[in-house]
C-alpha positions in Angstrom: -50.4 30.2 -64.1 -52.4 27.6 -62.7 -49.5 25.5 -62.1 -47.2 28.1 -60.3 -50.3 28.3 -58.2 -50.7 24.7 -57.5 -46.8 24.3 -56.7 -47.1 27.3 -54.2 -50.1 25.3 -52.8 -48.3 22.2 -52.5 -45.0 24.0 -51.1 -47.3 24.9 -48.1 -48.1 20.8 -47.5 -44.2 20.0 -47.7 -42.8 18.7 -44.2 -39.5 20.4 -43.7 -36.8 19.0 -41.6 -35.5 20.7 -38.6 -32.0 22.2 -38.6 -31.0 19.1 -36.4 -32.2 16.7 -38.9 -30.8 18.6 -41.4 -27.7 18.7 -40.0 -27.1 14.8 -38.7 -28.5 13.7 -42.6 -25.7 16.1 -44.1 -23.4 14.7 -41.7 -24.4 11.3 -42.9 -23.9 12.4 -47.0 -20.7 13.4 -46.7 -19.4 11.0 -44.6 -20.9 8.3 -47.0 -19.3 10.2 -50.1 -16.0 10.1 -48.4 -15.9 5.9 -47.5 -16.6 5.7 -51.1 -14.1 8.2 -52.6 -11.9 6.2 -50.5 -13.3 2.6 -51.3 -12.9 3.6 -55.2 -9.4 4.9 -54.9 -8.3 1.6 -53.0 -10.0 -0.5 -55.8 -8.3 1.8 -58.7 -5.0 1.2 -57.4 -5.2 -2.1 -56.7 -6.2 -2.7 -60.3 -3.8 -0.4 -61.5 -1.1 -2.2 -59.7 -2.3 -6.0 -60.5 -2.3 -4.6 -64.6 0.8 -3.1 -64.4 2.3 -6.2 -62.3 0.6 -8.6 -65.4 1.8 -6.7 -68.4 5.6 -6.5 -66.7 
């Protein structure tokens, strides 16, 4: 019990961001995630196509 108590406490301390900070920091996650989806696809088929160009 003490401890739900002292996480309610601390919840109260927490700094939340505002929805504008939220939003440009979202913005910035998913555009990251999608240069390296695209970055790792790019890789993999280069790879696959320099294995599949040796073992020919």
């Amino acid at each position: 019990m003490k401890f739900l108590k002292s996480v309610v406490e601390e919840m109260k301390v927490v700094s939340w961001p505002s929805r504008k900070q939220l939003r440009r920091d979202t913005f910035v996650v998913i555009q990251t995630t999608l240069i390296f989806a695209v970055m790792f696809f790019v890789m993999d088929t280069l790879i696959q196509t320099v294995f599949n160009w040796i073992l020919k």
